[in-house]
C-alpha positions in Angstrom: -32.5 10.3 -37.7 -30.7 10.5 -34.5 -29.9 7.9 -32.3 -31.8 8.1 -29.2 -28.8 5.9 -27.3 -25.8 8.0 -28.1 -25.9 9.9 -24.9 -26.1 6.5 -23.1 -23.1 5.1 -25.0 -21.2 7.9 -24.2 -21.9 7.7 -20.3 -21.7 3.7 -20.7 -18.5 4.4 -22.3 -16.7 7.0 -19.6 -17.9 4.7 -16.8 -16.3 1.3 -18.5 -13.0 3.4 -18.8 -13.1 4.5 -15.3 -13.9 1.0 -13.9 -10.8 -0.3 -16.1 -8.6 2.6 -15.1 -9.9 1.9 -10.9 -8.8 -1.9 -11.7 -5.6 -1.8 -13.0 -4.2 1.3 -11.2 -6.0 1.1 -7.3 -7.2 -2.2 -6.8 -3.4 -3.7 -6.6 -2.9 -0.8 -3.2 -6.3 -2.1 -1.9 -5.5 -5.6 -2.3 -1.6 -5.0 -0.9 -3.4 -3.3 2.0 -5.9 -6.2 2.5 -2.4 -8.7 2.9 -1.0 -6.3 5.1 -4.3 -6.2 7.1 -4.4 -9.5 7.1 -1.0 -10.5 8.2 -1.1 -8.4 11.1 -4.5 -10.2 12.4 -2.8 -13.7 12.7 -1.7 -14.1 16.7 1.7 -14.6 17.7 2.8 -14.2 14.4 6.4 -16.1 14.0 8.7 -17.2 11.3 10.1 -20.2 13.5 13.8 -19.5 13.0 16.1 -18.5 16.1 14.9 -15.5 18.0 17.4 -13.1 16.3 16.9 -14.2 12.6 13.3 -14.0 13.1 13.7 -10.6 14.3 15.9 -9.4 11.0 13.1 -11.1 8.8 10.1 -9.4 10.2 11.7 -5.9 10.3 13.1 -6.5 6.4 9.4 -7.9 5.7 8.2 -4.8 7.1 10.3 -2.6 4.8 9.8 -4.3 1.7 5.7 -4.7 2.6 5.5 -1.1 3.1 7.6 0.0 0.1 5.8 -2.2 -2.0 2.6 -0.4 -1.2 4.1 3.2 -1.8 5.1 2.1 -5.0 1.5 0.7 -5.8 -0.1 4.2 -4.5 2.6 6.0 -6.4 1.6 3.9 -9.6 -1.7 4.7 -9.1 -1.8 8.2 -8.0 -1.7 11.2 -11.4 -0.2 14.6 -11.8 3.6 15.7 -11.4 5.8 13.2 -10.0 7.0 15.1 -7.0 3.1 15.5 -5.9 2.6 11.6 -6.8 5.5 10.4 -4.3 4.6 13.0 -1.8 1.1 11.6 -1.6 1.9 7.9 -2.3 4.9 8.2 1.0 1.9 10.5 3.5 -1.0 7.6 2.6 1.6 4.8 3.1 2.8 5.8 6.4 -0.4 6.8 7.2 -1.4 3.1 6.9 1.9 2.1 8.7 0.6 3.7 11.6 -3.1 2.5 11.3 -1.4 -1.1 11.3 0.2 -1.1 14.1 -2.5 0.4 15.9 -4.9 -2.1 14.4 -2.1 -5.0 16.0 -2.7 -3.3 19.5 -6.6 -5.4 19.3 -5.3 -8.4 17.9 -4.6 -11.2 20.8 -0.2 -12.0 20.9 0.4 -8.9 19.1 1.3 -5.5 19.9 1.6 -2.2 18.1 4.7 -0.6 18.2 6.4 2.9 17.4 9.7 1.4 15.8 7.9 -0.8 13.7 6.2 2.0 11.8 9.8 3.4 12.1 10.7 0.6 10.1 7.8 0.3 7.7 8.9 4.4 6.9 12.2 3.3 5.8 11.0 1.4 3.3 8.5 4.1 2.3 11.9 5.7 2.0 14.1 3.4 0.1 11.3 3.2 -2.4 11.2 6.9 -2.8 14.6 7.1 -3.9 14.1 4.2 -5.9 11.8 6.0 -7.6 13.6 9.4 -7.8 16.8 7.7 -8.8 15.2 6.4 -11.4 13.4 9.7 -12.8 
């Protein structure tokens, strides 16, 4: 006799494996871009060090926060690697540039063209990371 469930395993089956493969592989580049989304909302945004330090600190943040996140979309992301870091560097600076426009609503900030410039470079320095490394 046949089991009248088997199809339903199998579709129960495909969708737990694609739930697990969403959660370990694109949830981490949702959740980075939530931080990010949520650390440009906070007004008048300031480490509290001297004006110049501060400076240095939010532009390296801005590297590492946005090479971090090109190296979670690049994790994520399947096929040939030079497709992969093409992809994971357009969607990251892509998201650099929705930032900063998202920063030109919130109250003490502003968006600004060199910042992205800066969130790029890291975009950058984590692409030859990678490529170095391949």
């Amino acid at each position: 006799m046949r089991d009248p469930f088997s199809k339903l395993r199998v579709v129960l089956n495909k969708l737990k494996d694609e739930a697990h493969t969403f959660i370990r592989f694109w949830l981490p580049p949702i959740f980075w871009m939530g931080l990010i989304f949520y650390l440009s909302s906070i007004p008048y945004l300031k480490s509290g060090l001297p004006t110049t330090w501060d400076l240095i600190l939010r532009k390296i943040a801005h590297m590492v926060e946005f090479g971090v996140l090109f190296l979670l979309f690049a994790r994520a992301l399947t096929g040939r690697i030079r497709k992969v870091l093409f992809w994971a560097a357009l969607f990251s600076i892509i998201y650099a540039g929705l930032d900063e426009y998202h920063q030109t609503f919130v109250f003490g900030r502003e968006g600004c063209l060199r910042d992205v410039v800066f969130d790029v470079l890291g975009v950058a320095m984590s692409y030859f990371l990678v490529k170095s490394k391949k």
